[in-house]
C-alpha positions as CSV (number, residue, x, y, z in Angstrom):
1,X,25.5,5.7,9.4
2,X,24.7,7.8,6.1
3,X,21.8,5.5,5.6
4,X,20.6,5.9,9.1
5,X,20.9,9.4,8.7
6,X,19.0,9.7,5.5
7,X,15.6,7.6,7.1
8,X,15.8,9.3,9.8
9,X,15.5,13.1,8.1
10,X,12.6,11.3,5.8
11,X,10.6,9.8,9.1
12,X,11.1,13.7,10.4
13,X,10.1,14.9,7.0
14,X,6.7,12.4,6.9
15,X,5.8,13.6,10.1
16,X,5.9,17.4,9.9
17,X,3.9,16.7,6.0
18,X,1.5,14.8,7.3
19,X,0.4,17.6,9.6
20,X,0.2,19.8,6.4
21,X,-1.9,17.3,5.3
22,X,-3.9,16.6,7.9
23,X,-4.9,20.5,8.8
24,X,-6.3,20.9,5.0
25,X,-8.9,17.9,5.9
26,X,-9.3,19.1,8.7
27,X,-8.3,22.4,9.4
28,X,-7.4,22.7,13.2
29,X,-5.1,25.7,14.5
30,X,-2.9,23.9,16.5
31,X,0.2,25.1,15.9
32,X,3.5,22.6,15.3
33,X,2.4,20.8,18.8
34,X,-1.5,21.1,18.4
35,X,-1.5,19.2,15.3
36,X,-1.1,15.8,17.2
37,X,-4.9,16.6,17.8
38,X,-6.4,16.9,14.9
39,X,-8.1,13.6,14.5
40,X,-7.1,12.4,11.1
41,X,-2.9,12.8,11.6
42,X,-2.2,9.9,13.6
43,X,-3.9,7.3,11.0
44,X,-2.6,9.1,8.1
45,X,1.3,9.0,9.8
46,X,1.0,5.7,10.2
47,X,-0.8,4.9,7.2
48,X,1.9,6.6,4.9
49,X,4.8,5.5,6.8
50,X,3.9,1.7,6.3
51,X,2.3,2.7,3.1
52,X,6.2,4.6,2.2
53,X,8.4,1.0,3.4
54,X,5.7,-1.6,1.4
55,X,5.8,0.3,-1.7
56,X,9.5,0.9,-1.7
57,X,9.8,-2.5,-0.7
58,X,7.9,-4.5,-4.0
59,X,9.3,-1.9,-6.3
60,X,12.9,-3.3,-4.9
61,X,11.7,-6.5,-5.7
62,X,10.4,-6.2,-9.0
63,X,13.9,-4.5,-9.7
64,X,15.5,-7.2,-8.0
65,X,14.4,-9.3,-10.5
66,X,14.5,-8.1,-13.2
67,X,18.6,-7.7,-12.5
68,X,18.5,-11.2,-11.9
69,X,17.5,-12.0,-15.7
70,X,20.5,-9.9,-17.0
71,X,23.1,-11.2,-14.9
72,X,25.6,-13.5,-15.6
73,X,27.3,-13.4,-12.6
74,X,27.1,-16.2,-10.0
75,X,27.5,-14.2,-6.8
76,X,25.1,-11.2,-8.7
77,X,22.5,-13.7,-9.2
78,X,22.2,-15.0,-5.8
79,X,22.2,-11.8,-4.3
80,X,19.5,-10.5,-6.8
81,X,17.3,-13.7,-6.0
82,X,18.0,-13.0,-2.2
83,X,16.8,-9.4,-2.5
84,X,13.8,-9.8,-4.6
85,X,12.7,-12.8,-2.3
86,X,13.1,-10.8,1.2
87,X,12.1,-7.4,-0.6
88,X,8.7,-9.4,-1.7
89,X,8.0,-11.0,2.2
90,X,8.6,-7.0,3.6
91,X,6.1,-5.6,1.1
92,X,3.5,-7.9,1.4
93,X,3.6,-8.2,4.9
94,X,3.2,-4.4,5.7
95,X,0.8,-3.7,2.7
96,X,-1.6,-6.2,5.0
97,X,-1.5,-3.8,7.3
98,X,-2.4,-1.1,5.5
99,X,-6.1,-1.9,5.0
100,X,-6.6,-2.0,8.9
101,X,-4.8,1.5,9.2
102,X,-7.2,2.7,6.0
103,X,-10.1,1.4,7.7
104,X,-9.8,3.6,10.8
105,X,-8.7,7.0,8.8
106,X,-11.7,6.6,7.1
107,X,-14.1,6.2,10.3
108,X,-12.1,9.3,11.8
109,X,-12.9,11.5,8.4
110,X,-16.7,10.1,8.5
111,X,-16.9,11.0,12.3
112,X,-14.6,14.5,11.8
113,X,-15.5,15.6,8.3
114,X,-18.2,14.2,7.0
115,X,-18.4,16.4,4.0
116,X,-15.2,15.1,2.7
117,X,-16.2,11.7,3.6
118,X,-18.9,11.8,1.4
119,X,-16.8,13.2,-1.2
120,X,-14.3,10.5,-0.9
121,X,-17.2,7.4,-0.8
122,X,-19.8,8.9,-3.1
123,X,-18.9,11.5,-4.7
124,X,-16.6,12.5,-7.6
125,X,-13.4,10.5,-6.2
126,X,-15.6,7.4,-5.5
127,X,-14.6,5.7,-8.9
128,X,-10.8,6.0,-7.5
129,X,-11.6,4.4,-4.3
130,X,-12.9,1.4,-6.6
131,X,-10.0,1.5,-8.8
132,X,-7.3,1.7,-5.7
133,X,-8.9,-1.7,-4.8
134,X,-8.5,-2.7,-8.1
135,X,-4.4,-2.1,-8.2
136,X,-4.5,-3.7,-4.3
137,X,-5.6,-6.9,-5.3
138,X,-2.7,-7.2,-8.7
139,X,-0.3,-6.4,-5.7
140,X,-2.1,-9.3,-3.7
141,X,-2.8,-11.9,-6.0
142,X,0.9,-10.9,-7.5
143,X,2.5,-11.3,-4.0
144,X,0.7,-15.0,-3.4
145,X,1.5,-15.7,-6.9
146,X,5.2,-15.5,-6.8
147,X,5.6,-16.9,-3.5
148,X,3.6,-20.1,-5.1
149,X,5.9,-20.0,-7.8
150,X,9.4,-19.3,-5.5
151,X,8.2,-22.7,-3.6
152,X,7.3,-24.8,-6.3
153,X,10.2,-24.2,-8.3
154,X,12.7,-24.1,-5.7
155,X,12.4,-27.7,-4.6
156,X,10.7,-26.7,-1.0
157,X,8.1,-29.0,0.6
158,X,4.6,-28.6,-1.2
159,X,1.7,-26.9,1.2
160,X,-2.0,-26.9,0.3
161,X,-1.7,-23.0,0.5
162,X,0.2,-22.7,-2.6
163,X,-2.4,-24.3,-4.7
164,X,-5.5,-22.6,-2.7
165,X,-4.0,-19.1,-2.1
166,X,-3.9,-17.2,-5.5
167,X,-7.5,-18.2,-6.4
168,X,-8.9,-17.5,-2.9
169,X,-7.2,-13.7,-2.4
170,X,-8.7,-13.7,-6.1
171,X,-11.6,-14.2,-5.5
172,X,-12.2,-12.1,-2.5
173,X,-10.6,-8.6,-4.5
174,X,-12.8,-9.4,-7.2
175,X,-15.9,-9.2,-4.3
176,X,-14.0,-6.1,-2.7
177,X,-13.5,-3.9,-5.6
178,X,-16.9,-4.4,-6.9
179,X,-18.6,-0.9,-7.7
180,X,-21.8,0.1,-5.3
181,X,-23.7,-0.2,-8.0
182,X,-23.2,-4.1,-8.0
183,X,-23.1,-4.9,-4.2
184,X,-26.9,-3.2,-2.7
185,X,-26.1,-0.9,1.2
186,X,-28.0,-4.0,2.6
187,X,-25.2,-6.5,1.9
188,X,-21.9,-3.7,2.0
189,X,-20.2,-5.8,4.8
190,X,-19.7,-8.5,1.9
191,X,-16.8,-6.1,0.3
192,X,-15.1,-6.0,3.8
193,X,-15.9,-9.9,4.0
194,X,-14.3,-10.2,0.8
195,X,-10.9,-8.0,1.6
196,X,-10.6,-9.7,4.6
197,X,-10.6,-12.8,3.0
198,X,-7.7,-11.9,0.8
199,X,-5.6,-10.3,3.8
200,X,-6.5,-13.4,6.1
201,X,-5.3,-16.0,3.2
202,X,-2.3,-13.9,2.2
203,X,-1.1,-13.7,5.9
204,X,-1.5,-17.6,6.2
205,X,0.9,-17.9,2.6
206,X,3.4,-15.4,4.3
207,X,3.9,-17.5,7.4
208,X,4.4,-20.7,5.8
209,X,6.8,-19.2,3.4
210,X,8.3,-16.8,5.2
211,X,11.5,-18.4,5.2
212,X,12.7,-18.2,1.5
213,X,14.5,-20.5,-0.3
214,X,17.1,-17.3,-1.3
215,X,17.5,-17.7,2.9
216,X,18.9,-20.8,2.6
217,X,22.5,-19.7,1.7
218,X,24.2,-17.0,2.1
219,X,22.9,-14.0,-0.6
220,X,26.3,-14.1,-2.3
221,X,25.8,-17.8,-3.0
222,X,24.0,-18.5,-6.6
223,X,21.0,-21.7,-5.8
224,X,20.3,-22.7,-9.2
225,X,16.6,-23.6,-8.5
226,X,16.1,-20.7,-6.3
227,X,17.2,-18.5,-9.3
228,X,15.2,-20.6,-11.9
229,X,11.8,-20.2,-9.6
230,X,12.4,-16.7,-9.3
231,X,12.7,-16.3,-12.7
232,X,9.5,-18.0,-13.3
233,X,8.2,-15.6,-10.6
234,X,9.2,-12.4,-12.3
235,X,6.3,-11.2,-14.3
236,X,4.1,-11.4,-11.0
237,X,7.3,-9.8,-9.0
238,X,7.5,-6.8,-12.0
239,X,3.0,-6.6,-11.4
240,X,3.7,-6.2,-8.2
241,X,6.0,-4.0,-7.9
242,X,4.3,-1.7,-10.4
243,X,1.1,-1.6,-9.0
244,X,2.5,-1.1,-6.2
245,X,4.1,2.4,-7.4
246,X,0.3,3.0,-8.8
247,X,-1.3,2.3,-5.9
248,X,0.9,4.9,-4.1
249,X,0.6,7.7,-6.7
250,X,-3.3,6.8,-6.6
251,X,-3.7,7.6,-3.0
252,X,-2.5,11.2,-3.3
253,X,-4.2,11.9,-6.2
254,X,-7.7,10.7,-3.8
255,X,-6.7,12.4,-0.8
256,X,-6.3,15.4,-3.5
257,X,-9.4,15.5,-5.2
258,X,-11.7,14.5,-2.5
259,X,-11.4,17.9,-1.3
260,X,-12.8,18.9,-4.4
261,X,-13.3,22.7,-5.3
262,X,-11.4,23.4,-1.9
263,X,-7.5,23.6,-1.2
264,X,-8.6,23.7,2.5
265,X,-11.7,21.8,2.8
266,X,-14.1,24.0,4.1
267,X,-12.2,27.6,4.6
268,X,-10.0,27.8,1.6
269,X,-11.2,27.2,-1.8
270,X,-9.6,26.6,-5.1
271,X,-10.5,29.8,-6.6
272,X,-9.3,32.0,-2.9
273,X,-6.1,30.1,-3.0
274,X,-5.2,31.7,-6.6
275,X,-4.9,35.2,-5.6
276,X,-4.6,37.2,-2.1
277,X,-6.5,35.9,0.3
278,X,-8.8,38.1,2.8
279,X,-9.5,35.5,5.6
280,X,-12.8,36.1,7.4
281,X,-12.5,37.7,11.1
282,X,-13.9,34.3,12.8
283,X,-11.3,31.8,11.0
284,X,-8.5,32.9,14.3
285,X,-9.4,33.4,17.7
């Protein structure tokens, strides 16, 4: 129940900060009900509330293994190797998502506010957007990586998608984190060609290892060779699970600075927002 409690006052929380966040993109009087309307709330709710669960999820796992080196403990291990296995399949499954979710919050700020668009895709912050991609793909490749690993050292049956995954969503990260400098506006669709890649072959590992070894006892039972591949797994487990904490600190630190001298883009500036403000007659009806 305490636990219920507790995500339920943090879902109530995200939603009411995400409006905050929303009306200094896009600064809409809308009041507490009003702010459903501002374009960019609904893709950045649900882009931080999967964003909030993956994160959490990989940095469980990456602890989750790392207790399982230290323990001694038979029932300890298995449970360790049971959580850093599910932990892993929850993360990587929702961080897929979040490139879909991405993808539309940044039509609805191109279409809404183009100024901060621009900003966030060419401006200043642009570097960041490159270097988000950049931590995305150590949580990819990391994620396909230790599920190879958790297969091939667990004894399970051998799939072709083990040996072709980790170089494929390689590969395609590589392509989609490339600067725009490299990749000419005639031929941008090949980042999205190459993120998509890595998403699509990711998904395919997930489904044919979604059941995990750890799964096939009880997470109080210790599997030797589930333990030993997870062990083997843990340096990718511990990538991921860091980058993933990265990759969620990054994001504010964009969504900060792409509003650049303003602290609401467009009405409020930096400087305004540092001592008393005298808001202009035509900012309220």
């Amino acid at each position: 129940y305490l636990g219920t409690a507790l995500a339920s006052l943090q879902t109530l929380f995200v939603v009411l900060i995400v409006g905050l966040d929303a009306y200094l993109i896009t600064p809409i009087n809308g009041g507490l009900v009003g702010v459903n309307l501002n374009p960019p709330y609904w893709p950045l709710l649900f882009h931080r509330l999967i964003g909030n669960v993956s994160w959490a999820a990989l940095v469980f796992a990456a602890y989750a293994a790392l207790k399982l080196r230290r323990s001694s403990d038979s029932e300890e291990r298995g449970f360790q190797a049971w959580a850093a296995s599910v932990n892993l399949r929850i993360g990587l499954v929702l961080a897929l998502a979040m490139p879909a979710v991405g993808g539309i919050l940044v039509w609805v700020l191109s279409a809404f506010q183009p100024g901060y668009f621009s900003n966030l895709v060419a401006g200043d912050t642009a570097w960041m957007l490159v270097l988000q991609e950049a931590f995305l793909a150590v949580v990819l490749v990391g994620g396909n990586l230790a599920l190879t690993y958790e297969a091939r050292w667990s004894g399970a049956d051998p799939s072709a998608v083990d040996t072709v995954s980790t170089p494929v969503v390689l590969a395609g990260m590589v392509v989609a984190s490339l600067p725009a400098s490299v990749i000419p506006p005639n031929i941008v669709a090949l980042r999205y060609a190459g993120l998509g890649a890595a998403v699509i072959v990711t998904a395919v590992h997930l489904a044919v290892r979604w059941r995990s070894p750890a799964q096939s006892t009880t997470p109080a039972v210790d599997s030797t060779a589930t333990t030993s591949a997870l062990r083997r797994a843990r340096p990718a487990l511990v990538a991921v699970g860091t980058f993933a904490m990265l990759t969620a600190l990054l994001m504010g630190v964009v969504k900060e600075s792409a509003r650049g001298q303003y602290a609401t883009y467009g009405e409020l500036t930096q400087a305004q927002a540092q001592q008393q403000f005298q808001p202009p007659a035509s900012l309220y009806p």
